[in-house]
PDB file of N, CA, C and O in Angstrom:
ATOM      1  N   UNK A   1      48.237 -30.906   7.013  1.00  0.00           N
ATOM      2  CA  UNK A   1      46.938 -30.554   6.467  1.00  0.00           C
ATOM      3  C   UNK A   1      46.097 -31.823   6.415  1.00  0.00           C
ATOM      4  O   UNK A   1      46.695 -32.861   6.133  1.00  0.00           O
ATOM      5  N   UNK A   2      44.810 -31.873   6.648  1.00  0.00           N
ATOM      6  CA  UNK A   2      43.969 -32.779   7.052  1.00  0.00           C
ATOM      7  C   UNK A   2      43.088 -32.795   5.590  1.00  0.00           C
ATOM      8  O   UNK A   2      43.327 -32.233   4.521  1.00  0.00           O
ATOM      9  N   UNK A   3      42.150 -33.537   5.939  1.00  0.00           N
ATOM     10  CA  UNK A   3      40.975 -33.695   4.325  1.00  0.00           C
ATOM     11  C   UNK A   3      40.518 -32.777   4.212  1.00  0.00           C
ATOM     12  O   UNK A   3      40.212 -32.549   5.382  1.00  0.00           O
ATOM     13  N   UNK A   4      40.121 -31.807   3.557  1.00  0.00           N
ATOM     14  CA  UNK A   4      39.123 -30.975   2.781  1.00  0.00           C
ATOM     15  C   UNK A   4      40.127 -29.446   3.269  1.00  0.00           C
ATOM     16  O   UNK A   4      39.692 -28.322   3.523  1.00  0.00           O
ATOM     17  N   UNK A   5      41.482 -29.906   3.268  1.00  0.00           N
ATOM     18  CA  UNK A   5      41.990 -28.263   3.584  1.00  0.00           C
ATOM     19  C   UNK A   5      41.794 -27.876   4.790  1.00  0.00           C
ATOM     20  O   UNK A   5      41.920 -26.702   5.138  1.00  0.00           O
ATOM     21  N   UNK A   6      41.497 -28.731   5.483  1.00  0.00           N
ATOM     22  CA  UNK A   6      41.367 -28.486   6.946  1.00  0.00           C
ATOM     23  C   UNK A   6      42.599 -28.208   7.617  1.00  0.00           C
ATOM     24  O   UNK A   6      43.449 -28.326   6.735  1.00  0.00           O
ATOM     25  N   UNK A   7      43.166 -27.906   8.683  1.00  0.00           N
ATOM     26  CA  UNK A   7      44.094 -28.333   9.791  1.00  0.00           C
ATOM     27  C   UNK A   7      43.464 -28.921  10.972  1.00  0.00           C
ATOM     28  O   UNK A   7      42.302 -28.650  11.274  1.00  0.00           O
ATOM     29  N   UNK A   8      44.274 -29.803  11.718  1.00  0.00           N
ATOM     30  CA  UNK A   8      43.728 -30.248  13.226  1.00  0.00           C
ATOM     31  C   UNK A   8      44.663 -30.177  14.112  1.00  0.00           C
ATOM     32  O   UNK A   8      45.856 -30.465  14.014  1.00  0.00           O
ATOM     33  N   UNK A   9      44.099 -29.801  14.934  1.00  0.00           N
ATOM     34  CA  UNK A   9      44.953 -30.232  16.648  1.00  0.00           C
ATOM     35  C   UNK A   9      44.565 -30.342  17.899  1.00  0.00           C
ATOM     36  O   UNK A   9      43.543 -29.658  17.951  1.00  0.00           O
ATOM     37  N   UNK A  10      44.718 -30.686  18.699  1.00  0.00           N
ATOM     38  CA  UNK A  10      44.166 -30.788  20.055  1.00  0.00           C
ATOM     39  C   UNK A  10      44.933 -29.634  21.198  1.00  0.00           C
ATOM     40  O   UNK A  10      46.056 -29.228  21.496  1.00  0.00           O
ATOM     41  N   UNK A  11      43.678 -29.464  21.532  1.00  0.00           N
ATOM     42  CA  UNK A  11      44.014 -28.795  23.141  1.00  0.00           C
ATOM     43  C   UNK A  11      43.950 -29.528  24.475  1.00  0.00           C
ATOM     44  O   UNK A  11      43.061 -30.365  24.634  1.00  0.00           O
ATOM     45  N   UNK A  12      44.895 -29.257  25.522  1.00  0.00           N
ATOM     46  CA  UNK A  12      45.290 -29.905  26.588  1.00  0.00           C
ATOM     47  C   UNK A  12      44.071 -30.048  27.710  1.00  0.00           C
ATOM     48  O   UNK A  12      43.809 -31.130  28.237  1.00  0.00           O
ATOM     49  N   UNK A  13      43.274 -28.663  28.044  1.00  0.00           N
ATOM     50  CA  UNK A  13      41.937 -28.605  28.385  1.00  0.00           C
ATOM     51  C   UNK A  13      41.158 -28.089  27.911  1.00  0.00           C
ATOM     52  O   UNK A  13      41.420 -27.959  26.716  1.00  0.00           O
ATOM     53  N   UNK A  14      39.841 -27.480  28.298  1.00  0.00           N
ATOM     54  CA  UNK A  14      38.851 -27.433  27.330  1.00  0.00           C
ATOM     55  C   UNK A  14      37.433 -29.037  27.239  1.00  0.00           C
ATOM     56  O   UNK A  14      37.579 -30.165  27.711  1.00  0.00           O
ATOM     57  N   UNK A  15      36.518 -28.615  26.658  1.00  0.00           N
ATOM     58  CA  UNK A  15      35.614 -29.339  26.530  1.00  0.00           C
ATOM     59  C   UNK A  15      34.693 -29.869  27.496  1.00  0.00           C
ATOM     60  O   UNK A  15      34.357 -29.145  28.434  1.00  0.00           O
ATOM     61  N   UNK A  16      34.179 -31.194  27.380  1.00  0.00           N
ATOM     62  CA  UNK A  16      33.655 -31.699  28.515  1.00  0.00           C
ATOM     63  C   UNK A  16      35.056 -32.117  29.681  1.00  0.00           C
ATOM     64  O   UNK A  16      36.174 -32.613  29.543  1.00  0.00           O
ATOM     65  N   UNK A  17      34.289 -31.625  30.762  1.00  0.00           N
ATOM     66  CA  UNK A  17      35.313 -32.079  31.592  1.00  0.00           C
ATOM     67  C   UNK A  17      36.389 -31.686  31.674  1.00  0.00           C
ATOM     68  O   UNK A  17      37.279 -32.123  32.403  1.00  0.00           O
ATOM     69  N   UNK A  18      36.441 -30.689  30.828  1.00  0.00           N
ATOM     70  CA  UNK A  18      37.998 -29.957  31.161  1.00  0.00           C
ATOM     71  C   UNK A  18      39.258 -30.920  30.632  1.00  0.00           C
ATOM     72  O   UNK A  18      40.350 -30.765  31.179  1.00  0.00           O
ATOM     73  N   UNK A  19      39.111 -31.922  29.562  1.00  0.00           N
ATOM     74  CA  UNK A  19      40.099 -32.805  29.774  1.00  0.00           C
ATOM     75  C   UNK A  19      40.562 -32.899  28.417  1.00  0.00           C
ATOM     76  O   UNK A  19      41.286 -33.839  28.089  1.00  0.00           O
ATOM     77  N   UNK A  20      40.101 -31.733  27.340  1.00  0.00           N
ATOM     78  CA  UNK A  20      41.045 -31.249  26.264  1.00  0.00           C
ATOM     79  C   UNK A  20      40.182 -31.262  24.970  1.00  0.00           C
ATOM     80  O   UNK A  20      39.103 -31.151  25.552  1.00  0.00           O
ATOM     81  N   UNK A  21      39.874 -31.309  23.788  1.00  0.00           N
ATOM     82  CA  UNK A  21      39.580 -31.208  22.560  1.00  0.00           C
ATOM     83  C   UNK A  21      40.309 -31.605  21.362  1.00  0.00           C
ATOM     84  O   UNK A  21      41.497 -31.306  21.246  1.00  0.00           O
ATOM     85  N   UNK A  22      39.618 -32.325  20.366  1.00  0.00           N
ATOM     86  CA  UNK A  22      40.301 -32.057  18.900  1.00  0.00           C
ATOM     87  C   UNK A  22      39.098 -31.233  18.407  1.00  0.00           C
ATOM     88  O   UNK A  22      37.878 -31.270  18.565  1.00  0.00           O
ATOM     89  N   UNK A  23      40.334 -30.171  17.476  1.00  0.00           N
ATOM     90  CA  UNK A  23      39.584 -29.340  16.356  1.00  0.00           C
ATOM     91  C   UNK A  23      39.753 -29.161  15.714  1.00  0.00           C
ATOM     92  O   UNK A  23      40.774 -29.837  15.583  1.00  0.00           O
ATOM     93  N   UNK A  24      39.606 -28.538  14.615  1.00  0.00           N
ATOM     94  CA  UNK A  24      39.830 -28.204  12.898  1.00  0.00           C
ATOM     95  C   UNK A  24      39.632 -26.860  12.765  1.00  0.00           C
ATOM     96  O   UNK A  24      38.770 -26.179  13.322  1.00  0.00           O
ATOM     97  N   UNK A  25      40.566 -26.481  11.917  1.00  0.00           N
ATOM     98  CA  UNK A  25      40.510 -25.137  11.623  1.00  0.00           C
ATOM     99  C   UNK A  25      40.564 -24.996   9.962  1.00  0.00           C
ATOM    100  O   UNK A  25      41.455 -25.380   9.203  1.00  0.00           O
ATOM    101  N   UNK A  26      39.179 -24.245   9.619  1.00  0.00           N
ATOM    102  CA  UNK A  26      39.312 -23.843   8.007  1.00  0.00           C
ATOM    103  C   UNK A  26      39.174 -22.468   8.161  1.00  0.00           C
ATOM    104  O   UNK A  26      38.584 -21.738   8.958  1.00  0.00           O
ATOM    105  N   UNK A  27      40.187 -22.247   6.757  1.00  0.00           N
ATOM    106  CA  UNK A  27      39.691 -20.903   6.265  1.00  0.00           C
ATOM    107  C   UNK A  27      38.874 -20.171   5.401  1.00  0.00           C
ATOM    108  O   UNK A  27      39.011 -20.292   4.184  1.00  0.00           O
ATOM    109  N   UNK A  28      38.115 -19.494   5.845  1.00  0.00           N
ATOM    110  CA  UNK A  28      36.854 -18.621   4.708  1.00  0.00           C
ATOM    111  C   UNK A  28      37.482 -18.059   3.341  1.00  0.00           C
ATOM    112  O   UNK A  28      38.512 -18.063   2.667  1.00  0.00           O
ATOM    113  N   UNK A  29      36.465 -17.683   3.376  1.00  0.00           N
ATOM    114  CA  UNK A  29      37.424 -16.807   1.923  1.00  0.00           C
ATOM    115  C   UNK A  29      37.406 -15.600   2.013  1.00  0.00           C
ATOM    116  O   UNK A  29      37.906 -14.994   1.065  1.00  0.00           O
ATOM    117  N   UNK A  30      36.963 -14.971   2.904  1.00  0.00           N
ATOM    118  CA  UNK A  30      37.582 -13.488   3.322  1.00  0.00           C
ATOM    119  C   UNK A  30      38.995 -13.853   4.097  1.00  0.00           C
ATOM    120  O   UNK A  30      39.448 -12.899   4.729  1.00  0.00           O
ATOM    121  N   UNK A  31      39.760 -15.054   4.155  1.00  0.00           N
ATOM    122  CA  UNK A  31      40.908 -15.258   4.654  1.00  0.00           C
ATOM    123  C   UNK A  31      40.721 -15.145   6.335  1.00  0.00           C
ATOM    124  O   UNK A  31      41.628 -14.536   6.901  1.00  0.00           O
ATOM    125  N   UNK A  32      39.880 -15.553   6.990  1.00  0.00           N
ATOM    126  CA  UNK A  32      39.720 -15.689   8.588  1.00  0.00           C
ATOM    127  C   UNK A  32      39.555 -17.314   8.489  1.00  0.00           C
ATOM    128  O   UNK A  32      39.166 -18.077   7.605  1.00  0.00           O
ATOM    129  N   UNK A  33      40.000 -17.458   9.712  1.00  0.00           N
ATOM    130  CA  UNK A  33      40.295 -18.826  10.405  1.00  0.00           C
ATOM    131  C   UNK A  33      38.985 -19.381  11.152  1.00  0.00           C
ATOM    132  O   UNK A  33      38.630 -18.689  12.107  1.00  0.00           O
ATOM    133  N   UNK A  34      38.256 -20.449  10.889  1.00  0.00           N
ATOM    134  CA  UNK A  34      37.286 -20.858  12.349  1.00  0.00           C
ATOM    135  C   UNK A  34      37.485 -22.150  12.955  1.00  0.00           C
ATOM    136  O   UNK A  34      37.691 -23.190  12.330  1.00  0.00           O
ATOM    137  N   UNK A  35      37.410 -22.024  14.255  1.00  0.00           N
ATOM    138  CA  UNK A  35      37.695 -22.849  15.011  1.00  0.00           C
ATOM    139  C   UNK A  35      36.374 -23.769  15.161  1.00  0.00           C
ATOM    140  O   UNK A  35      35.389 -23.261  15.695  1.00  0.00           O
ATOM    141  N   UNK A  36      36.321 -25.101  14.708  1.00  0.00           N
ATOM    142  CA  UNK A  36      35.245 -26.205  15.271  1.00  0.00           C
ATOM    143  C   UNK A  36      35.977 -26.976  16.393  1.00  0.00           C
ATOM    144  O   UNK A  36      37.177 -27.202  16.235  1.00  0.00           O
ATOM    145  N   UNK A  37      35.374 -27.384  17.473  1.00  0.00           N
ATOM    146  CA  UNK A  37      35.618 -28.962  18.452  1.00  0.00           C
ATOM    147  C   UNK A  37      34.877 -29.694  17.702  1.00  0.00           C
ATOM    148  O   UNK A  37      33.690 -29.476  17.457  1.00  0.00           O
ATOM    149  N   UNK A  38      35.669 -30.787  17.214  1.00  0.00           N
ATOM    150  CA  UNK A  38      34.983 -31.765  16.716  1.00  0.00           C
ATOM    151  C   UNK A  38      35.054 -33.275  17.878  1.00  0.00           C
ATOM    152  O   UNK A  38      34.489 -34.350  17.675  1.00  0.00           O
ATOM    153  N   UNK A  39      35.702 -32.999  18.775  1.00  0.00           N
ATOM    154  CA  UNK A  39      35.676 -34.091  19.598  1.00  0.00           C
ATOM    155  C   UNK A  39      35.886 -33.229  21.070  1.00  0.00           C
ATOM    156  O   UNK A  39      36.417 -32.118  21.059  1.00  0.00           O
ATOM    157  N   UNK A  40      35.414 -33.865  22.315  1.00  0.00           N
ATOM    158  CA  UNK A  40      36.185 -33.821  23.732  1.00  0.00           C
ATOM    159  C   UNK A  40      36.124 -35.169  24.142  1.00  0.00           C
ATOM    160  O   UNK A  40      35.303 -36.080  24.039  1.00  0.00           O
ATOM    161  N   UNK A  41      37.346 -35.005  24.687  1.00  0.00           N
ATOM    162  CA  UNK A  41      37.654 -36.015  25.564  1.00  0.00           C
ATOM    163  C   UNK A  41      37.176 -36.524  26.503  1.00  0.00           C
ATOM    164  O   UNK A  41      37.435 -35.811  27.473  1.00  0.00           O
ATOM    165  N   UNK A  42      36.457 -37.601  26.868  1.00  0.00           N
ATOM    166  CA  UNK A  42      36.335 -38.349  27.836  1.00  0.00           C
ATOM    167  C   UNK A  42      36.683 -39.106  28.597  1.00  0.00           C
ATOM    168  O   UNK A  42      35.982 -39.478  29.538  1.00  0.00           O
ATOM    169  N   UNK A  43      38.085 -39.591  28.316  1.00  0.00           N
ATOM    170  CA  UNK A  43      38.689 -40.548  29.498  1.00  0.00           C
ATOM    171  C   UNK A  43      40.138 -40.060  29.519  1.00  0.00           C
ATOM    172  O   UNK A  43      40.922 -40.767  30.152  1.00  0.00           O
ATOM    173  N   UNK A  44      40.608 -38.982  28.936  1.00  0.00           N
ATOM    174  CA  UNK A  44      42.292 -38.547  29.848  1.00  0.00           C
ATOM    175  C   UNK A  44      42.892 -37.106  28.200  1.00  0.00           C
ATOM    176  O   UNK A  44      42.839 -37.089  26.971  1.00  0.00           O
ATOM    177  N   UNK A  45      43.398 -36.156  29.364  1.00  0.00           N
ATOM    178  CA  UNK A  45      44.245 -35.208  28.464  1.00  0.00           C
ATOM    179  C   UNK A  45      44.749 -35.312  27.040  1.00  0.00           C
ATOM    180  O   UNK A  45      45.587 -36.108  26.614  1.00  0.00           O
ATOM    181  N   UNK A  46      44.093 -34.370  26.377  1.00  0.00           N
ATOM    182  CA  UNK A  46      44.544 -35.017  24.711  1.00  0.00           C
ATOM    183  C   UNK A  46      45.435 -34.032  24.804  1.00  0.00           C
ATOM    184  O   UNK A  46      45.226 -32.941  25.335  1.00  0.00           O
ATOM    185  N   UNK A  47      46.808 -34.524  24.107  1.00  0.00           N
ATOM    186  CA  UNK A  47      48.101 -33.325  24.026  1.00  0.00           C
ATOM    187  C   UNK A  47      49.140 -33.891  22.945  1.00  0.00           C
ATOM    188  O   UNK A  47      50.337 -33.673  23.131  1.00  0.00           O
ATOM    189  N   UNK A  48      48.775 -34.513  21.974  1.00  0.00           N
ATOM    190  CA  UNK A  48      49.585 -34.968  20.923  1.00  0.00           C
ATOM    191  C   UNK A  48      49.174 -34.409  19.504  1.00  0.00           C
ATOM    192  O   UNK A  48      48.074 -33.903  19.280  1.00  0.00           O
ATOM    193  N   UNK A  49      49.869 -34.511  18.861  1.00  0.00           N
ATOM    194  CA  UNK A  49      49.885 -34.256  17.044  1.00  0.00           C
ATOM    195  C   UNK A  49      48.471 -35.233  16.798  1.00  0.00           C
ATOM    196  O   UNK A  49      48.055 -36.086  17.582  1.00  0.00           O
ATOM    197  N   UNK A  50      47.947 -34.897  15.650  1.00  0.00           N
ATOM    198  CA  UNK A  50      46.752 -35.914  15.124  1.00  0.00           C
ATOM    199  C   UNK A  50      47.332 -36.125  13.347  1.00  0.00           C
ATOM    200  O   UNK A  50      47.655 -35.444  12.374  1.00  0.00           O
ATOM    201  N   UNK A  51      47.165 -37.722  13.825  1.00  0.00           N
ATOM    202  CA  UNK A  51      47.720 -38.031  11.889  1.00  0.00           C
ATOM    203  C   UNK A  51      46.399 -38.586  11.360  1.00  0.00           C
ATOM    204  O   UNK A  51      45.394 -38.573  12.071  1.00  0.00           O
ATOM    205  N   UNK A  52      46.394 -39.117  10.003  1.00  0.00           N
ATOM    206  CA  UNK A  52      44.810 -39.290   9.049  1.00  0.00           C
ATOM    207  C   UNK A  52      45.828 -40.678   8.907  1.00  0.00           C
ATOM    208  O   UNK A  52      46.967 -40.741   9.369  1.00  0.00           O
ATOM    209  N   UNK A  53      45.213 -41.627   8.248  1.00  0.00           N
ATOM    210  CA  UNK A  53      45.299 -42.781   7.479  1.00  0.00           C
ATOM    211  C   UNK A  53      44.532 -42.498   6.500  1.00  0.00           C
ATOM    212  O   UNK A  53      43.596 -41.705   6.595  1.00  0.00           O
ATOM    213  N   UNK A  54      44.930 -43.281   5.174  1.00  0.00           N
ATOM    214  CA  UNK A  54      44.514 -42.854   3.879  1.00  0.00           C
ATOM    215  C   UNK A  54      42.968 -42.626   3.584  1.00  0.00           C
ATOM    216  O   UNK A  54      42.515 -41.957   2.655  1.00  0.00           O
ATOM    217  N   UNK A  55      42.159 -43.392   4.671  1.00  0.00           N
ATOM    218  CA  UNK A  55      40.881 -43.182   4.827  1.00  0.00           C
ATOM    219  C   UNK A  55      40.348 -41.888   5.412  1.00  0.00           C
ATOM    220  O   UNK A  55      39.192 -41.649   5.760  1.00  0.00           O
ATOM    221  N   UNK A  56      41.290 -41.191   5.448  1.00  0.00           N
ATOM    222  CA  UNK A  56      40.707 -40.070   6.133  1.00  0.00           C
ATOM    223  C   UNK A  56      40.370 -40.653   7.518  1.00  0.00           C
ATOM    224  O   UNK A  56      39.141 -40.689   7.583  1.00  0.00           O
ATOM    225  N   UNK A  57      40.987 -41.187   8.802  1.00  0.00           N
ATOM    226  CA  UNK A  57      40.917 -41.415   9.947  1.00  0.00           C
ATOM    227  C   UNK A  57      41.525 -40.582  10.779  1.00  0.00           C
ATOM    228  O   UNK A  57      42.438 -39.873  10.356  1.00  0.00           O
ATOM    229  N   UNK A  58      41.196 -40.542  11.848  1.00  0.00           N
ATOM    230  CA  UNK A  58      42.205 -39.342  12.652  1.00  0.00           C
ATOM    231  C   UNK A  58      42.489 -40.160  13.280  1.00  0.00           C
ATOM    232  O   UNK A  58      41.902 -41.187  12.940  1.00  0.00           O
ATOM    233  N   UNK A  59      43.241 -40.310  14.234  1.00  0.00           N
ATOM    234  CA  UNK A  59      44.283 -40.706  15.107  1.00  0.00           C
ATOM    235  C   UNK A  59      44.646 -40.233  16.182  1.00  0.00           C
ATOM    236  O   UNK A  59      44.120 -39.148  15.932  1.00  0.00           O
ATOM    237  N   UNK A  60      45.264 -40.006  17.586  1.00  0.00           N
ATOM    238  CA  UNK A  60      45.639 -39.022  18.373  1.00  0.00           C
ATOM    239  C   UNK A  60      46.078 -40.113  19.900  1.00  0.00           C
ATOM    240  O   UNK A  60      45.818 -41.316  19.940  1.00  0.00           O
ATOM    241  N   UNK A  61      46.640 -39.485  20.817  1.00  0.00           N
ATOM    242  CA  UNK A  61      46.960 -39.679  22.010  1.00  0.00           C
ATOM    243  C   UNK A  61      46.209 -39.209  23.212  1.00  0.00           C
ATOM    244  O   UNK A  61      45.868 -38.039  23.035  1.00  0.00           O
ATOM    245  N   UNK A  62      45.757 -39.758  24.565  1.00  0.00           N
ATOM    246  CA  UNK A  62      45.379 -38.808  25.462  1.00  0.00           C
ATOM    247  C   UNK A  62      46.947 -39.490  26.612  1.00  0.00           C
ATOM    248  O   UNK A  62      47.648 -40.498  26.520  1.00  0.00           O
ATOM    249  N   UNK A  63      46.928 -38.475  27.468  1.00  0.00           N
ATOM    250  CA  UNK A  63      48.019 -38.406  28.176  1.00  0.00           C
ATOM    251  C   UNK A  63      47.678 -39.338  29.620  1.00  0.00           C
ATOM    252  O   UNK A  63      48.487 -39.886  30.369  1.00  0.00           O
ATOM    253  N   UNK A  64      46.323 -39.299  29.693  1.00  0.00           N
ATOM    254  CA  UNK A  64      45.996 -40.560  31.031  1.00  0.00           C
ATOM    255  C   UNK A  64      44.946 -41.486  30.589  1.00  0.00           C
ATOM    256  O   UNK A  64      44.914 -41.260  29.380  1.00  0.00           O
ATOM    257  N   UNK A  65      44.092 -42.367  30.822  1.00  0.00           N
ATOM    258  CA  UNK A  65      42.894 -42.813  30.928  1.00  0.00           C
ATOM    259  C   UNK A  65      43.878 -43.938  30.173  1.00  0.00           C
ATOM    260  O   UNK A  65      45.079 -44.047  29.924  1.00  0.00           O
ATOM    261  N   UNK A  66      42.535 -44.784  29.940  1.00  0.00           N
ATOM    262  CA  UNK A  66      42.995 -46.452  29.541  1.00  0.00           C
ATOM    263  C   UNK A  66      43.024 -47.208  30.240  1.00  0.00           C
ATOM    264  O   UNK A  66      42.582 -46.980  31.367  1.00  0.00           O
ATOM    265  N   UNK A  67      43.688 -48.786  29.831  1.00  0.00           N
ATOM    266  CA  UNK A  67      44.591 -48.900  31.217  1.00  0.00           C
ATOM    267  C   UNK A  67      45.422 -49.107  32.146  1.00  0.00           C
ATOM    268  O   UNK A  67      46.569 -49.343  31.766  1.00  0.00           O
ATOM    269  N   UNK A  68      45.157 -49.094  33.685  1.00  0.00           N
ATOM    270  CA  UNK A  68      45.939 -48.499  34.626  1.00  0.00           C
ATOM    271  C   UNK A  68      46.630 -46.931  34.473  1.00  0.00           C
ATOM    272  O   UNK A  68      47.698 -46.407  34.789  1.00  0.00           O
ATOM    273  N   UNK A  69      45.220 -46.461  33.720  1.00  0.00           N
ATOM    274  CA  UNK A  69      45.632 -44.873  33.798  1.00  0.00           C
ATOM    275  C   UNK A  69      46.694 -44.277  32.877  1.00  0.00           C
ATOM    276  O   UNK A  69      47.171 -43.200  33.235  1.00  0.00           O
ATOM    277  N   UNK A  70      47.090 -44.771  31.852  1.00  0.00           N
ATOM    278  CA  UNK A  70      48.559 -44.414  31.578  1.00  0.00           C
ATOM    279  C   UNK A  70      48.194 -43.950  30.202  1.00  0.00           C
ATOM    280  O   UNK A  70      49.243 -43.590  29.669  1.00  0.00           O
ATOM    281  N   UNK A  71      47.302 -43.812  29.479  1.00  0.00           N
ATOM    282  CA  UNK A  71      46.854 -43.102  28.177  1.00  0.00           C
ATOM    283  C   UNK A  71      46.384 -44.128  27.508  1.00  0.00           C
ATOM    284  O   UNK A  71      46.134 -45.255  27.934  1.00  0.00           O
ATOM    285  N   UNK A  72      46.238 -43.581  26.139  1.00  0.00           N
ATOM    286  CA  UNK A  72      44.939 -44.047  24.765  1.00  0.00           C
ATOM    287  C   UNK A  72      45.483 -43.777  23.740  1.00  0.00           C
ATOM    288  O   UNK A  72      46.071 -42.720  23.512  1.00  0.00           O
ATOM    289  N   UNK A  73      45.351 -44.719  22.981  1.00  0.00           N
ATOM    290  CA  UNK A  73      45.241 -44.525  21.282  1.00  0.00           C
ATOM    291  C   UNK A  73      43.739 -43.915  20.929  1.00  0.00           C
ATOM    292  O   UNK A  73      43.033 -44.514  21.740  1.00  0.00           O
ATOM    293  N   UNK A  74      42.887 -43.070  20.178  1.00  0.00           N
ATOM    294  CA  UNK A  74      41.751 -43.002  19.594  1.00  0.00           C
ATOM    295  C   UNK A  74      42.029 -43.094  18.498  1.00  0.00           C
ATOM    296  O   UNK A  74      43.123 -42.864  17.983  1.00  0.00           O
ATOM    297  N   UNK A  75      40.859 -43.520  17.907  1.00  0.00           N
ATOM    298  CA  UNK A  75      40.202 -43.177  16.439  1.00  0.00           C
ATOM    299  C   UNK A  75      38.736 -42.121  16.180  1.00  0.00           C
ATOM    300  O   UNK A  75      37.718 -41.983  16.858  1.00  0.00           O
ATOM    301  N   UNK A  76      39.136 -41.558  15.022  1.00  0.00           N
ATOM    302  CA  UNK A  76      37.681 -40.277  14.939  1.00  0.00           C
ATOM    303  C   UNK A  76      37.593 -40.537  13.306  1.00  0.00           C
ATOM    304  O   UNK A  76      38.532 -40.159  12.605  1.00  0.00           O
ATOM    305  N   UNK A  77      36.521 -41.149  12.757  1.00  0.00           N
ATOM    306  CA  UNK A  77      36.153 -41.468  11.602  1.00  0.00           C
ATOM    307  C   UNK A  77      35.289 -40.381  10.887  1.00  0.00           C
ATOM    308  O   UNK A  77      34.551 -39.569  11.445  1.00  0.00           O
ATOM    309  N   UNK A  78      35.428 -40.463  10.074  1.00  0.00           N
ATOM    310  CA  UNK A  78      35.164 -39.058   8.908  1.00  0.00           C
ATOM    311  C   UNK A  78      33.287 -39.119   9.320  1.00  0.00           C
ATOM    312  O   UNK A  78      32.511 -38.328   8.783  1.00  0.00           O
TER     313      UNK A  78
END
């Protein structure tokens, strides 16, 4: 569980470029789920878990870009 009761995770494609998303999912209070993209990817496949640091930071993996192609650390600040 993420800040404000949220959940997050990323998708493999999707977004700009087809090259994956992080999103958040809250729930209403009629108990339905909504889906935000809060990020796409721009330089390689996002396909990992997303952790916070106490600051509320997100964190995550992409599977190529960087370099010599081989993936990324990001950061996504509140």
């Amino acid at each position: 569980m993420g800040p404000l009761g949220r959940l997050f995770g990323t998708t493999y494609v999707g977004g700009i470029g087809n090259l994956g998303t992080v999103y958040a999912l809250t729930k209403s209070e009629a108990g339905q789920w909504n889906t935000t993209a809060i990020y796409s990817s721009f330089s390689g496949n996002l396909d990992a878990p997303v952790m916070f640091d106490p600051a509320g930071n997100l964190f995550s993996t992409t599977r190529i870009g960087g370099n010599n192609n081989l993936g990324s650390v990001f950061e996504i600040t509140p």
